[in-house]
Backbone as a printed PyTorch tensor [residue, N CA C, xyz], in Angstrom:
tensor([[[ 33.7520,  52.4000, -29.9930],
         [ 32.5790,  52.0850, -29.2160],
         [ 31.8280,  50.8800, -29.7710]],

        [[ 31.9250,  50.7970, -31.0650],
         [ 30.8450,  49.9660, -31.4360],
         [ 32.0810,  48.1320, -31.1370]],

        [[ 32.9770,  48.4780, -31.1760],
         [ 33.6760,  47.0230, -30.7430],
         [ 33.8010,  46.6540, -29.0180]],

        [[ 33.6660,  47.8810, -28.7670],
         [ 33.0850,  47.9980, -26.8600],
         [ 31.4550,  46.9150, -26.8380]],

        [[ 30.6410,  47.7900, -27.4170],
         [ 29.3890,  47.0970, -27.8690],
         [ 28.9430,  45.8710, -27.8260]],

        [[ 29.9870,  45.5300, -29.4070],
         [ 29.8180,  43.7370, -30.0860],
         [ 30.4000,  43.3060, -28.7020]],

        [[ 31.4950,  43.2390, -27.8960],
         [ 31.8180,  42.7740, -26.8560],
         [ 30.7030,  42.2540, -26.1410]],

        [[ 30.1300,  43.4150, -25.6360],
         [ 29.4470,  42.9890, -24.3940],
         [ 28.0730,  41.9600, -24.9900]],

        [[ 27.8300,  42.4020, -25.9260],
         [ 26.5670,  41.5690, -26.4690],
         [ 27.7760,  40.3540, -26.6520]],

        [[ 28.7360,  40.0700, -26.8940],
         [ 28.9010,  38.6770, -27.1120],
         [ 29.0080,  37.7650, -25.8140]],

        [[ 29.9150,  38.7990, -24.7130],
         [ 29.3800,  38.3960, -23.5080],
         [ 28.1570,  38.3740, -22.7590]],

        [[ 27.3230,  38.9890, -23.0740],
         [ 25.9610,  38.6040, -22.4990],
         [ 25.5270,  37.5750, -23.5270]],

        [[ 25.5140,  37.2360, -25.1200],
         [ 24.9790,  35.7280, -25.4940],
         [ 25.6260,  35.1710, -24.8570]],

        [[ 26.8000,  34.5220, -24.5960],
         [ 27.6490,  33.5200, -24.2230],
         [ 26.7620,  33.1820, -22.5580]],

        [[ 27.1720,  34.3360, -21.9020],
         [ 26.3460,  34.4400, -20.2940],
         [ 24.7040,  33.5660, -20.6430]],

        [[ 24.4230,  34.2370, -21.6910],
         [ 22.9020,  33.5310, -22.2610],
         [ 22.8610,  32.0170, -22.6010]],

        [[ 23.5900,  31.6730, -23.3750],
         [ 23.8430,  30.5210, -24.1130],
         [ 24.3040,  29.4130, -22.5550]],

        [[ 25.0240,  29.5820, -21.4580],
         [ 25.8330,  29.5430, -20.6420],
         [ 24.5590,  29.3630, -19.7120]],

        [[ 23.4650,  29.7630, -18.9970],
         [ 22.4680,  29.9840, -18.5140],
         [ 21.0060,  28.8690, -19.2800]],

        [[ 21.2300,  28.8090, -20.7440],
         [ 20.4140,  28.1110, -21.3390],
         [ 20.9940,  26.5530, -21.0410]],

        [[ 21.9180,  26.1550, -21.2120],
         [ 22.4370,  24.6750, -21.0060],
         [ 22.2540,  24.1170, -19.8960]],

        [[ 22.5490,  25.3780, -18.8150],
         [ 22.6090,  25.0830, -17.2000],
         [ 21.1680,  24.1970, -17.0620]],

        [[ 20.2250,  25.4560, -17.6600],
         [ 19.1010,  25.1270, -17.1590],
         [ 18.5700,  23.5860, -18.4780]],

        [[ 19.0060,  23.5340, -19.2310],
         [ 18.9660,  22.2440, -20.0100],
         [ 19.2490,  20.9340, -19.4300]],

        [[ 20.5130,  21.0470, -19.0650],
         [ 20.7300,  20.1640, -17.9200],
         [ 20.5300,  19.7110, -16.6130]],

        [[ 19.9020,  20.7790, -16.0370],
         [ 18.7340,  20.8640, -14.8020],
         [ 17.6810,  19.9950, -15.1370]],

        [[ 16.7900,  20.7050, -16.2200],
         [ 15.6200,  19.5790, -16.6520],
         [ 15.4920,  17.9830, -16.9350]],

        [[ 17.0820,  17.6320, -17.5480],
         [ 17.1930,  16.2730, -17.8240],
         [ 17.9780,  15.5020, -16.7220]],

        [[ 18.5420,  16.3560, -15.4800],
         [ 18.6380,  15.5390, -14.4960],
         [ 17.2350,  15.3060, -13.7910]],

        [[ 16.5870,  15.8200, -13.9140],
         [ 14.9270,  15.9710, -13.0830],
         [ 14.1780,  14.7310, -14.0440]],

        [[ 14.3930,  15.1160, -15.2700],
         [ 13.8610,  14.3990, -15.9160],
         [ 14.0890,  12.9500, -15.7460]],

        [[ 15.7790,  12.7940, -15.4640],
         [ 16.0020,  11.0890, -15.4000],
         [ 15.7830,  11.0480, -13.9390]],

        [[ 15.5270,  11.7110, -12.7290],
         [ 14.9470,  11.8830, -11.5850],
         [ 13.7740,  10.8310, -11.4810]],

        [[ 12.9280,  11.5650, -12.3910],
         [ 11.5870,  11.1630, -12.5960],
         [ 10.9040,   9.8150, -13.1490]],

        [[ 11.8520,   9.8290, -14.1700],
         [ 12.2400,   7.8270, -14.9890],
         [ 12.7040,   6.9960, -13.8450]],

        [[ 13.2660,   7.4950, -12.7230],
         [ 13.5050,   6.2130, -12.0340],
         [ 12.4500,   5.7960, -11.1180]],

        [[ 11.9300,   7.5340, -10.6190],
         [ 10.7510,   7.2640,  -9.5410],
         [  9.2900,   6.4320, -10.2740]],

        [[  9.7350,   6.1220, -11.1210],
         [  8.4000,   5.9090, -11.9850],
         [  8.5320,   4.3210, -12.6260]],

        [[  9.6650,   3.8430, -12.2310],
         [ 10.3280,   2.3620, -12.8600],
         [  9.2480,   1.5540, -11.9120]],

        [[  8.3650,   1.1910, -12.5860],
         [  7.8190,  -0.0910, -12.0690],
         [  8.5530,  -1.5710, -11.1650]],

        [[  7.6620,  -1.7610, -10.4870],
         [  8.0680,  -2.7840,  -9.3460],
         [  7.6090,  -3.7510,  -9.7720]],

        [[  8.9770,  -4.7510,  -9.9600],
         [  8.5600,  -6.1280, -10.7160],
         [  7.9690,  -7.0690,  -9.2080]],

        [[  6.8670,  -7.7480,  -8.9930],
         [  6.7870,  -8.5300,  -7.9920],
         [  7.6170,  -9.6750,  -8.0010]],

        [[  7.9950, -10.0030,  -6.7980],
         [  8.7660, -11.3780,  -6.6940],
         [  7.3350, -12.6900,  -6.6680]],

        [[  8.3350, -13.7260,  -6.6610],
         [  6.8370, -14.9890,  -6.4630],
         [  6.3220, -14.9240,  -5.7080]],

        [[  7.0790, -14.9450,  -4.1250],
         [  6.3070, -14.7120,  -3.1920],
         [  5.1630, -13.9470,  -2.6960]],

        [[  5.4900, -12.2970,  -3.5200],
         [  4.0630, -11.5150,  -2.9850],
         [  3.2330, -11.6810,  -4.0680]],

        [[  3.4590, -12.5920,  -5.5240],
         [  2.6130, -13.1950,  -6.5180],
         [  1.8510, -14.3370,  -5.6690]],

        [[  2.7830, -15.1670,  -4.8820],
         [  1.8160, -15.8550,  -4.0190],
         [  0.4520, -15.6070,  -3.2700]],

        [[  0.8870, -14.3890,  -2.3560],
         [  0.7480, -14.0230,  -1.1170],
         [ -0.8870, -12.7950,  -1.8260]],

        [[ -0.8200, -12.4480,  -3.2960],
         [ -1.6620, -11.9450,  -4.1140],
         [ -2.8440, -12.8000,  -4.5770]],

        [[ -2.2880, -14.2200,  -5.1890],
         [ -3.2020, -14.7930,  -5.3910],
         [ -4.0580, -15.5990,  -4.0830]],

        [[ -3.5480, -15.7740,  -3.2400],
         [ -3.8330, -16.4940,  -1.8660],
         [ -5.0030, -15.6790,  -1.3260]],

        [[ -4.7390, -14.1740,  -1.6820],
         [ -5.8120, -12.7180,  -0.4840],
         [ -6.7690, -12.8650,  -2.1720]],

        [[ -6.3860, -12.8040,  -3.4520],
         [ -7.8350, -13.3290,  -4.4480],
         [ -8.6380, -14.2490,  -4.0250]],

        [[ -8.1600, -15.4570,  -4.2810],
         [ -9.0570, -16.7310,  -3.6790],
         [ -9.5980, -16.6200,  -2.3530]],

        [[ -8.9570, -16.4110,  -1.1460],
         [ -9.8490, -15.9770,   0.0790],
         [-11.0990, -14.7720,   0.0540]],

        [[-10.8250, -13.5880,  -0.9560],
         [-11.9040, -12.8600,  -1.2180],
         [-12.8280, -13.0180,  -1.9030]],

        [[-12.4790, -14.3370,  -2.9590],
         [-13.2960, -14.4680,  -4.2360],
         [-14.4050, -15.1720,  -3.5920]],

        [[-13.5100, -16.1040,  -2.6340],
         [-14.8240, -17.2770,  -1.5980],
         [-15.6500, -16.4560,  -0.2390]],

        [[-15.5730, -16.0260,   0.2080],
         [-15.8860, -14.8660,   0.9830],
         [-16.9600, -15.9640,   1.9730]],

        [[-16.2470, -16.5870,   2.6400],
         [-17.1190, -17.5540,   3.7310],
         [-17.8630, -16.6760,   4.7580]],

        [[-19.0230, -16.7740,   5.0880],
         [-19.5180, -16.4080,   6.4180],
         [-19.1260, -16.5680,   7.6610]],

        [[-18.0560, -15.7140,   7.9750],
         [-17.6000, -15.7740,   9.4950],
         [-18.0020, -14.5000,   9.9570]],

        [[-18.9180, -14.6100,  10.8860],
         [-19.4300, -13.8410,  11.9480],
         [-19.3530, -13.9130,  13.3110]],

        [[-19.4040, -12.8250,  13.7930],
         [-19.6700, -12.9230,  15.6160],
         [-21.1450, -12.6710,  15.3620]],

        [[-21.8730, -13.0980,  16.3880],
         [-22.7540, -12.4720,  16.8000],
         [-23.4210, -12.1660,  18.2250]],

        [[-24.0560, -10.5500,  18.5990],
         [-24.1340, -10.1710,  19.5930],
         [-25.5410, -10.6810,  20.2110]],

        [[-25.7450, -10.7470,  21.4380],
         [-26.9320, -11.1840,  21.8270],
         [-26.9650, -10.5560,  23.2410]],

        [[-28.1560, -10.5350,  23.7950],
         [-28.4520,  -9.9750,  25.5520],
         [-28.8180, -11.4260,  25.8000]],

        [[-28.2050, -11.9560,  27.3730],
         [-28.9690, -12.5340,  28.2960],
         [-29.3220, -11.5220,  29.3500]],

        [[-30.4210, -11.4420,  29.5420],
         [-30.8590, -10.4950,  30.0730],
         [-30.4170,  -9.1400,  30.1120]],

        [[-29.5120,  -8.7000,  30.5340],
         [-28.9550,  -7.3040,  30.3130],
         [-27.7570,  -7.6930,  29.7680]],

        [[-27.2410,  -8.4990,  30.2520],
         [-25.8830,  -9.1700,  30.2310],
         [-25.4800,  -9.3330,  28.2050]],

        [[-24.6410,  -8.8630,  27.8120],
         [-24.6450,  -8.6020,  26.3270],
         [-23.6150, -10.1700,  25.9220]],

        [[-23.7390, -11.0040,  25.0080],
         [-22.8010, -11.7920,  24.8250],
         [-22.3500, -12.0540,  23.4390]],

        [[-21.4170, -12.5140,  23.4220],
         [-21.1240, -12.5630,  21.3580],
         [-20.6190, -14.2630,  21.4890]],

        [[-20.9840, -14.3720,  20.8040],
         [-21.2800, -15.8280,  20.1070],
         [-20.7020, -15.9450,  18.5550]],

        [[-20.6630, -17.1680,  18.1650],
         [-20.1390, -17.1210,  16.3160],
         [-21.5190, -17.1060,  15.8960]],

        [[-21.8070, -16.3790,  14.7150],
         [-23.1070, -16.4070,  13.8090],
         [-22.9190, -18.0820,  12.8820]],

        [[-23.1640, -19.3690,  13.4650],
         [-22.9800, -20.2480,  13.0080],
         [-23.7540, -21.1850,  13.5210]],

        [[-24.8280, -22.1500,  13.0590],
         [-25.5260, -22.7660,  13.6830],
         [-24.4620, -23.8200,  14.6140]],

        [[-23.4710, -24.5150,  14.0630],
         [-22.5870, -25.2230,  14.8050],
         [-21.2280, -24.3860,  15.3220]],

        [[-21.7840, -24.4910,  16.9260],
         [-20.7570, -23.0720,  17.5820],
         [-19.1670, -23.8460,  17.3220]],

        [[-18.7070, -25.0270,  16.9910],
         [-17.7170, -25.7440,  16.9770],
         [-16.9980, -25.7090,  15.4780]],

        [[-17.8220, -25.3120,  15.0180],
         [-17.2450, -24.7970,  13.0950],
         [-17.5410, -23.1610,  12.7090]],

        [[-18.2780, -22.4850,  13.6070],
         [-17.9580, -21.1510,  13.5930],
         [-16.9180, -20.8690,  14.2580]],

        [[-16.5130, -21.6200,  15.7090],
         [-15.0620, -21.3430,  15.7710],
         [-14.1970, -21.3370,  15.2450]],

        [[-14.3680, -22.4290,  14.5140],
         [-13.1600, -23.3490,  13.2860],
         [-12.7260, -22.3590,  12.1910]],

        [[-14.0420, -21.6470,  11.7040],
         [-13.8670, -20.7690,  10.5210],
         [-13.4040, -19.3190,  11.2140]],

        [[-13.6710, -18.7310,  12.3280],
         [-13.4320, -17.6170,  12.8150],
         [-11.7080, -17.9210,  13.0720]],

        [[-11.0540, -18.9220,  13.4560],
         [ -9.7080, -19.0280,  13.6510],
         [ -8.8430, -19.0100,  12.3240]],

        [[ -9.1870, -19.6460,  11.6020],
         [ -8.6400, -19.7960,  10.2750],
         [ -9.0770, -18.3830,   9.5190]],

        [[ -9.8280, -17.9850,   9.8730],
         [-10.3510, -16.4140,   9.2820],
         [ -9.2520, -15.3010,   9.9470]],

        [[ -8.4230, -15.5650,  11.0490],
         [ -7.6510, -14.7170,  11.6520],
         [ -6.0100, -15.5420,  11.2250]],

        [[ -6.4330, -16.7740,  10.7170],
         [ -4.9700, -17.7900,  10.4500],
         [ -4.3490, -18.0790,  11.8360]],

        [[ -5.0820, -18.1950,  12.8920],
         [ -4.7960, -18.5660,  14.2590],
         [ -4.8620, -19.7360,  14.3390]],

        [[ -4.3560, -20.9270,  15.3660],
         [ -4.8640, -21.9490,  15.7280],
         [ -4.7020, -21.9450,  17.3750]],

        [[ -4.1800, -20.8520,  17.4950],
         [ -4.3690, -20.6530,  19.2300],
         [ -5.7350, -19.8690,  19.6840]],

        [[ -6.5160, -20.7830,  20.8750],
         [ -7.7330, -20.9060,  21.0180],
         [ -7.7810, -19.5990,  22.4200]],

        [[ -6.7940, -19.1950,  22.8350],
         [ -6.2280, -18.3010,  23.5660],
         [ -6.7860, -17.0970,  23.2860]],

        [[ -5.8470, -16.6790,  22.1920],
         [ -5.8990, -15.6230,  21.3530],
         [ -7.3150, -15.4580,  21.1750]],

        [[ -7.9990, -16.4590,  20.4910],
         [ -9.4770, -16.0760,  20.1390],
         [-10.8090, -15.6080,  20.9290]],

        [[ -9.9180, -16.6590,  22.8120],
         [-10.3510, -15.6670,  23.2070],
         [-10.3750, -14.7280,  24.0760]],

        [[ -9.6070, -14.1190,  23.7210],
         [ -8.9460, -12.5640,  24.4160],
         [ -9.7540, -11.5740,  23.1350]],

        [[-10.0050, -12.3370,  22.2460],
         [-10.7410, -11.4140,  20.9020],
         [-12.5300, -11.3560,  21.6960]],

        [[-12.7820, -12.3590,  21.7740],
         [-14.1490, -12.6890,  22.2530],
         [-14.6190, -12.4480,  23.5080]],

        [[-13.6050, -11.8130,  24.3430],
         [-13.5260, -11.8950,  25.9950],
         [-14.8300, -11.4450,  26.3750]],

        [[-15.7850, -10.6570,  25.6850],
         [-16.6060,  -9.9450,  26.0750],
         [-17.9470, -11.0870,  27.2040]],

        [[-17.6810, -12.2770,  25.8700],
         [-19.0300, -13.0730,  26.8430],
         [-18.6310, -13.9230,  27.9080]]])
């Protein structure tokens, strides 16, 4: 009996030992899972460009406005710019448009 015994306890460590690795090796596939999801994104030049380009446009932060007004009931929007011909200027280049179309299908209101 007692070599019946040592048996089974050696088969249940082994089953144990056998169960411990599994799950050892579970963790370090998860683990190198996790090292890749986590590998930093080298930028290319371009969105280094396209980074410093949206800095400098925010750093300068020009006054381009609409602004709303009533003629009489009648509601109208206008550029907040004393010269309506360089509040346009800056409102297009503020959208990177140069089609005067577009700007106004934006403005259609007045």
């Amino acid at each position: 009996m007692a070599s019946r015994e040592t048996k089974k306890q050696q088969t249940e460590e082994a089953a144990g030992e056998t169960k411990k690795q599994q799950t050892e090796e579970a963790a370090g596939e998860t683990k190198k899972q996790d090292t890749e999801e986590k590998a930093v994104h080298k930028i290319t030049a371009a969105e280094c460009a396209a980074l410093k380009k949206y800095l400098a446009r925010d750093k300068a932060k020009p006054s381009v406005r609409f602004k709303v007004s009533k003629n009489g009931s009648v509601p109208q929007i206008g550029f907040d710019h004393p010269d309506q011909l360089v509040g346009r200027a800056l409102v297009m280049d503020a959208l990177a448009t140069a089609d005067g179309d577009f700007l106004n299908g934006i403005k259609c209101i007045s």
